[in-house]
TIZA-664151 format. One record per atom (N, C-alpha, C, O): x, y, z; atom name. Coordinates in Angstrom, 1 decimal. Example, Ala and Ser with C-alpha at 12.3 -4.5 7.8 and 13.67 -1.06 7.14 Angstrom:
<pt <13.2 -5.7 7.8> 'N'>
<pt <12.3 -4.5 7.8> 'CA'>
<pt <13.2 -3.3 7.8> 'C'>
<pt <14.2 -3.3 8.5> 'O'>
<pt <12.8 -2.2 7.1> 'N'>
<pt <13.7 -1.1 7.1> 'CA'>
<pt <12.9 0.0 7.9> 'C'>
<pt <13.4 1.1 8.0> 'O'>
//
This chain:
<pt <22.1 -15.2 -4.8> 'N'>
<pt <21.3 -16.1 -5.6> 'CA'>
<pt <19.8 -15.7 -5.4> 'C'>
<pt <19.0 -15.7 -6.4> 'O'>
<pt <19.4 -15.3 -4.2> 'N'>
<pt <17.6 -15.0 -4.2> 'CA'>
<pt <18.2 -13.4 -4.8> 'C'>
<pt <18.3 -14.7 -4.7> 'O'>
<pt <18.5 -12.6 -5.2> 'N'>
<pt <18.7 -11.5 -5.9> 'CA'>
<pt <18.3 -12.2 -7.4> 'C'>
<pt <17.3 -11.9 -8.1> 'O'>
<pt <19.4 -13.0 -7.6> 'N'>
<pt <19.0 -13.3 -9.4> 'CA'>
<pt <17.8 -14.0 -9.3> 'C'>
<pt <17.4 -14.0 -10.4> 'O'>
<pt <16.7 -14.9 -8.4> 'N'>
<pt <15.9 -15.5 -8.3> 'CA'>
<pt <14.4 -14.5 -8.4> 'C'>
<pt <13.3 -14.8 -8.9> 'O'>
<pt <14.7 -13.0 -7.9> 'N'>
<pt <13.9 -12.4 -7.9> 'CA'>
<pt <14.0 -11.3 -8.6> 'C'>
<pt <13.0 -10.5 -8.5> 'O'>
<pt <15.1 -11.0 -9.4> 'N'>
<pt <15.1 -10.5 -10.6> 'CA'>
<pt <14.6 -11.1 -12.0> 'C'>
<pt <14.0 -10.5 -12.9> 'O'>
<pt <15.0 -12.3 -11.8> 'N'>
<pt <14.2 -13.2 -13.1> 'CA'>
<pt <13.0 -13.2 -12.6> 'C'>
<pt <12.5 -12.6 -13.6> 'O'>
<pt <12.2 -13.3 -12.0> 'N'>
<pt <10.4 -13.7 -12.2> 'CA'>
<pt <10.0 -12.4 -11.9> 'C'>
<pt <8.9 -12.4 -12.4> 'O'>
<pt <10.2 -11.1 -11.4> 'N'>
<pt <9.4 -9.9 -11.1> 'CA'>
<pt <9.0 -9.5 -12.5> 'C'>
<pt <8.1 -8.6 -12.4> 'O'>
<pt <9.4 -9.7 -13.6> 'N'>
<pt <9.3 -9.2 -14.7> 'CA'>
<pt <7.6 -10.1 -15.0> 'C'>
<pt <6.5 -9.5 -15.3> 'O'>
<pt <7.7 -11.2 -14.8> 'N'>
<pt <6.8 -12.3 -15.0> 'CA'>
<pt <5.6 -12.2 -14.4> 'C'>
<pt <4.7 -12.6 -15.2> 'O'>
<pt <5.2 -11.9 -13.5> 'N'>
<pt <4.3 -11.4 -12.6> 'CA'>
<pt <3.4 -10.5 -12.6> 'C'>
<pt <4.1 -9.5 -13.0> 'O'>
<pt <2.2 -10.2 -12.4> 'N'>
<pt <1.5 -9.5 -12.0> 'CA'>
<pt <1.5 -8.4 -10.6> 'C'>
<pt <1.1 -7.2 -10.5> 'O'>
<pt <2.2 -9.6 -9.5> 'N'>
<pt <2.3 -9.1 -8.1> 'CA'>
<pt <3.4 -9.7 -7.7> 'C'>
<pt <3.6 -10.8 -7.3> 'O'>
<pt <4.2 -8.6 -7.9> 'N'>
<pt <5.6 -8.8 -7.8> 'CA'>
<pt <6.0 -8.1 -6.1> 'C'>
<pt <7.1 -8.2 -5.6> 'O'>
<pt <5.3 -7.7 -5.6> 'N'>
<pt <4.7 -7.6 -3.9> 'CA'>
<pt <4.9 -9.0 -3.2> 'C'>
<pt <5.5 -8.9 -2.2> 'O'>
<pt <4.4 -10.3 -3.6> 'N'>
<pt <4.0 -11.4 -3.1> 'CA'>
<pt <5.6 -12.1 -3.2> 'C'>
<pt <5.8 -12.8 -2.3> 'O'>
<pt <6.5 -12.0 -4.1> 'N'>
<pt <7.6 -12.7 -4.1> 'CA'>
<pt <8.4 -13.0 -3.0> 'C'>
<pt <9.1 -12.2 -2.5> 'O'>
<pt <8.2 -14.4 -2.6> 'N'>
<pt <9.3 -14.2 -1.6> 'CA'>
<pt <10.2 -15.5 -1.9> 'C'>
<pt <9.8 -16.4 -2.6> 'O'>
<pt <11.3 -15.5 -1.5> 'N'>
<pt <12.4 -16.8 -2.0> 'CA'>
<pt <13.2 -16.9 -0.2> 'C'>
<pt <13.6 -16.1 0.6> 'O'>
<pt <12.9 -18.3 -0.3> 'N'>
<pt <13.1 -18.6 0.9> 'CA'>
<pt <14.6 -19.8 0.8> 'C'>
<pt <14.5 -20.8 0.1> 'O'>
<pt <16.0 -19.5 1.5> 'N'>
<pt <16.9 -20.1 1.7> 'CA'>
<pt <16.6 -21.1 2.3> 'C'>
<pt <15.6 -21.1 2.9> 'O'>
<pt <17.5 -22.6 2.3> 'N'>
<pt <17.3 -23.8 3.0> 'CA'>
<pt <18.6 -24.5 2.7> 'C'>
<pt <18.8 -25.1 1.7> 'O'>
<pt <19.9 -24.3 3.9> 'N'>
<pt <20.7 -25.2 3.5> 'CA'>
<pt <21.1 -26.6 4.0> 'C'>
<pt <20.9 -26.6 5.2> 'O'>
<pt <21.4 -27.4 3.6> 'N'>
<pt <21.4 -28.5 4.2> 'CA'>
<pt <22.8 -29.1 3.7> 'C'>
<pt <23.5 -28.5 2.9> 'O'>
<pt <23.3 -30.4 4.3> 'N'>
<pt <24.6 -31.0 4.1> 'CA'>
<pt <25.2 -30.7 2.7> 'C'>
<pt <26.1 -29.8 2.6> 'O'>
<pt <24.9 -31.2 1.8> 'N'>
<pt <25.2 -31.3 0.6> 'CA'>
<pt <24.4 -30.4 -0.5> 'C'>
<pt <24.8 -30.5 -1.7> 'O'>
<pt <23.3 -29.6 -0.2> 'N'>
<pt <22.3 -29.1 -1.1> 'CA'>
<pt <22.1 -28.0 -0.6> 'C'>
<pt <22.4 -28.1 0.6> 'O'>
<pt <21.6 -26.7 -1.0> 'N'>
<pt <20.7 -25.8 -1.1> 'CA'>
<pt <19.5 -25.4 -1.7> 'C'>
<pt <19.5 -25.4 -2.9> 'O'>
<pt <18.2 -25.0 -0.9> 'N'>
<pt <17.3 -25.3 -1.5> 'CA'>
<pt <16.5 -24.0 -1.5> 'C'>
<pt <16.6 -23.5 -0.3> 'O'>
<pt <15.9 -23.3 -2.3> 'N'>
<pt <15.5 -22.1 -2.8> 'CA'>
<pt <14.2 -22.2 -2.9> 'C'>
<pt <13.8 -22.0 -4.1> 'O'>
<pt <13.1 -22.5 -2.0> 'N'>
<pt <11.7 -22.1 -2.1> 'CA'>
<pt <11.1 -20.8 -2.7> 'C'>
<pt <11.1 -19.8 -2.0> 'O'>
<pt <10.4 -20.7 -4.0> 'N'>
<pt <10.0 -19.1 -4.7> 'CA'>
<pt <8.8 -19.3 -4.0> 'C'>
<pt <8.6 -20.4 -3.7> 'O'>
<pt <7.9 -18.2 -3.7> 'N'>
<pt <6.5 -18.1 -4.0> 'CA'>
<pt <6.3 -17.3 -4.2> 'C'>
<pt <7.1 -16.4 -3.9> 'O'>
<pt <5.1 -17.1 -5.3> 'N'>
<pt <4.6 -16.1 -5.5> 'CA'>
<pt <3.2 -16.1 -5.2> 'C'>
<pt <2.8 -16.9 -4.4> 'O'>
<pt <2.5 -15.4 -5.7> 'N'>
<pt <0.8 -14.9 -5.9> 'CA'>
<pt <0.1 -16.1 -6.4> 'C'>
<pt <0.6 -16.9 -7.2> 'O'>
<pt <-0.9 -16.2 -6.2> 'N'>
<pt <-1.7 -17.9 -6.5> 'CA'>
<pt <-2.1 -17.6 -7.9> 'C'>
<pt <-2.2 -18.5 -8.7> 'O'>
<pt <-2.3 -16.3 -8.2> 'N'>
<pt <-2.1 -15.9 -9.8> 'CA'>
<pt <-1.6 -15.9 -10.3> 'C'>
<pt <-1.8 -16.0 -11.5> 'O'>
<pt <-0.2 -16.0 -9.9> 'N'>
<pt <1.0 -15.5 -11.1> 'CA'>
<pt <1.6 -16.8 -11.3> 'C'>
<pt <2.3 -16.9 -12.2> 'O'>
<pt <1.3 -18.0 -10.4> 'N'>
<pt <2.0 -19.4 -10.4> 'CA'>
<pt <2.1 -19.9 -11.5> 'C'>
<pt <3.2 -20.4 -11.9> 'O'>
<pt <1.0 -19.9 -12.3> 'N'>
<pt <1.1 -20.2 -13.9> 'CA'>
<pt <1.7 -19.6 -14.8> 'C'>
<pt <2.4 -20.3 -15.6> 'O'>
<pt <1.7 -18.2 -14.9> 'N'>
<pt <2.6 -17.3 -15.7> 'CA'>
<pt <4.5 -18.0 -15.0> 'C'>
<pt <5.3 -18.2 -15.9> 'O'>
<pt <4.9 -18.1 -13.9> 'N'>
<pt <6.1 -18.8 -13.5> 'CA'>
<pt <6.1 -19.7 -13.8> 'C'>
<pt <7.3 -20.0 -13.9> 'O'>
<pt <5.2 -21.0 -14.3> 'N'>
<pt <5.4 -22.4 -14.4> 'CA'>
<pt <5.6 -21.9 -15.9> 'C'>
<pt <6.7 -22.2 -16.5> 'O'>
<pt <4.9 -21.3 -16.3> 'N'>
<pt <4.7 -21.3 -18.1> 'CA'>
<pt <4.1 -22.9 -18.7> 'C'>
<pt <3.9 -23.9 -18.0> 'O'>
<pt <3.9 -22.8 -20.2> 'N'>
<pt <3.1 -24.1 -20.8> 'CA'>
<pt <4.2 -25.4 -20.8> 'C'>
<pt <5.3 -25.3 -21.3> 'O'>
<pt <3.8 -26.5 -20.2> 'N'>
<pt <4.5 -27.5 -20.0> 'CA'>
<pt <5.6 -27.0 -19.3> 'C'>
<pt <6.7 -27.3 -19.8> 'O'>
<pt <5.6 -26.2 -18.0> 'N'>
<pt <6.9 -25.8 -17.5> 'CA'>
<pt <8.1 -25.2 -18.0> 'C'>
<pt <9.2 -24.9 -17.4> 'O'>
<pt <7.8 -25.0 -19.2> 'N'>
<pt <9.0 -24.6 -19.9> 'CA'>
<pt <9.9 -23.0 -19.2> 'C'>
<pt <11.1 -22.9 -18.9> 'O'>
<pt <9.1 -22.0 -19.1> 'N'>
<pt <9.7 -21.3 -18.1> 'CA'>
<pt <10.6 -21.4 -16.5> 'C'>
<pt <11.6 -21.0 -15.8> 'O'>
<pt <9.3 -22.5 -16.4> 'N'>
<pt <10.0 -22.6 -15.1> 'CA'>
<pt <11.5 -23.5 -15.4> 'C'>
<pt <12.5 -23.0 -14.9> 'O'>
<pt <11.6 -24.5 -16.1> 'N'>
<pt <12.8 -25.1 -16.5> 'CA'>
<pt <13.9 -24.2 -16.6> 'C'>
<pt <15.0 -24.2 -16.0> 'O'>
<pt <13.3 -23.1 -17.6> 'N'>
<pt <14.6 -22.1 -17.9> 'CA'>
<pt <15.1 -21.5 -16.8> 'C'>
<pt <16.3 -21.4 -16.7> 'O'>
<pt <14.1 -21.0 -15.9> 'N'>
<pt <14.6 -20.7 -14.3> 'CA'>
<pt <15.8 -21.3 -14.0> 'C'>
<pt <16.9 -20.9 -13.9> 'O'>
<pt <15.2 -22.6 -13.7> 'N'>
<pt <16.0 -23.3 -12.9> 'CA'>
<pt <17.4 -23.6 -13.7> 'C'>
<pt <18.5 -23.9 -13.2> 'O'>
<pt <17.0 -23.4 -14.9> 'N'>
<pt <18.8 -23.5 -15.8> 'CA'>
<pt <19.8 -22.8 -15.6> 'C'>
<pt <21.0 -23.1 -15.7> 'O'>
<pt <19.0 -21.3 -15.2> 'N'>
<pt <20.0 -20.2 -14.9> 'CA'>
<pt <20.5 -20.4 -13.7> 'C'>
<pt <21.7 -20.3 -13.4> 'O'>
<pt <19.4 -20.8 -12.6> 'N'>
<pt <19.8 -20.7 -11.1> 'CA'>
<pt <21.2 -22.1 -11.0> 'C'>
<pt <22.1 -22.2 -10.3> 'O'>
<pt <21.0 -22.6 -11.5> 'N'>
<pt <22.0 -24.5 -11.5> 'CA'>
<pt <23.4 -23.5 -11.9> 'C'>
<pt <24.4 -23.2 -11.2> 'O'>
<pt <23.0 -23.2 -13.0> 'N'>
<pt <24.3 -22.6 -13.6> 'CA'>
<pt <25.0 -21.6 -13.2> 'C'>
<pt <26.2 -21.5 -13.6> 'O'>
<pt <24.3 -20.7 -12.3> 'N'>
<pt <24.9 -19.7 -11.7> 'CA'>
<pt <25.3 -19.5 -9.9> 'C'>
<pt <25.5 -18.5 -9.2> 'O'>
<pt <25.5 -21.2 -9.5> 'N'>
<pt <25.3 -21.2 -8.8> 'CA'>
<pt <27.0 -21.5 -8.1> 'C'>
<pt <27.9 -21.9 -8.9> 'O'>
<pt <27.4 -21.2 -6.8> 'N'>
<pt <28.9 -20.5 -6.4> 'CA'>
<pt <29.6 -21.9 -6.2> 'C'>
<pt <29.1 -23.0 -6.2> 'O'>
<pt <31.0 -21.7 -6.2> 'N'>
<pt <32.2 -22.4 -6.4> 'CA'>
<pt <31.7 -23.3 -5.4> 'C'>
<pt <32.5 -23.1 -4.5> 'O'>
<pt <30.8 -24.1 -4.9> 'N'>
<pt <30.8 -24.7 -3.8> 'CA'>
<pt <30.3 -25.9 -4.3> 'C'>
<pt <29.5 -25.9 -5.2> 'O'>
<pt <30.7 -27.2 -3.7> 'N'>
<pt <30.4 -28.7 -3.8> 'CA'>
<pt <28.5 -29.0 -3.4> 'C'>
<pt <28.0 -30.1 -3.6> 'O'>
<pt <27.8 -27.9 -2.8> 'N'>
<pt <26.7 -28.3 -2.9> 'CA'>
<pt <25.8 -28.4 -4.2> 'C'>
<pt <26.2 -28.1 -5.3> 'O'>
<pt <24.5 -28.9 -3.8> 'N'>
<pt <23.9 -28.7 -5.5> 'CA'>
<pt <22.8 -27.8 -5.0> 'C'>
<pt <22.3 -27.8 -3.8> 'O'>
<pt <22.4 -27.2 -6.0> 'N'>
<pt <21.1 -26.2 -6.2> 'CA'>
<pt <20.0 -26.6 -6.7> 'C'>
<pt <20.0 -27.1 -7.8> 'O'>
<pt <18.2 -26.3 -5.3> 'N'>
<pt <17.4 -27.1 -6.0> 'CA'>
<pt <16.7 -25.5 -5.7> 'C'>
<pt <16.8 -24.8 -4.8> 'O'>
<pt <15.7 -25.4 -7.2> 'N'>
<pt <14.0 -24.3 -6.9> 'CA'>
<pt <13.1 -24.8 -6.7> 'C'>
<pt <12.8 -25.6 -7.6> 'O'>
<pt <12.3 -24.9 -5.8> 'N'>
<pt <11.3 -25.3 -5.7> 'CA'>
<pt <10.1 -23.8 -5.8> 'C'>
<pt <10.2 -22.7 -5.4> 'O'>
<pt <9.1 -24.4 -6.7> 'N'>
<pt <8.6 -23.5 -7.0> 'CA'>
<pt <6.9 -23.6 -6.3> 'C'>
<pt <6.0 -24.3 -6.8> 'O'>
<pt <6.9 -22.6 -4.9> 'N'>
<pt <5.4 -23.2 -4.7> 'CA'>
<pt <4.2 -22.1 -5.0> 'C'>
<pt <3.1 -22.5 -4.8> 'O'>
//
């Protein structure tokens, strides 16, 4: 999952050096901290979030046969 998380945004980016995606599992959830570059945050959020939404559509949707749920947090 951080593979497809940092294949989607390195395209997006300016400084695709600074990406890092950070695992967090917990009982029932998984949670996927991105960062990037304090520049590039807006180019990832996009206008009204709408990128970033799309992100997180693919990551929900491609996420493995398991009863947890999948969150991005995007900082």
């Amino acid at each position: 999952m951080k593979l497809l998380i940092e294949s989607i945004v390195t395209p997006l980016v300016d400084h695709p050096e600074d990406i890092v995606v950070n695992e967090r599992e917990e009982d029932n959830k998984i949670v996927y901290h991105l960062t990037v570059n304090e520049n590039d945050v807006g180019k990832v959020i996009g206008k009204n979030g709408r990128i970033a939404k799309a992100i997180r559509t693919i990551v929900y949707s491609a996420r493995q046969e398991t009863n947890k749920r999948v969150f991005l947090d995007i900082m």
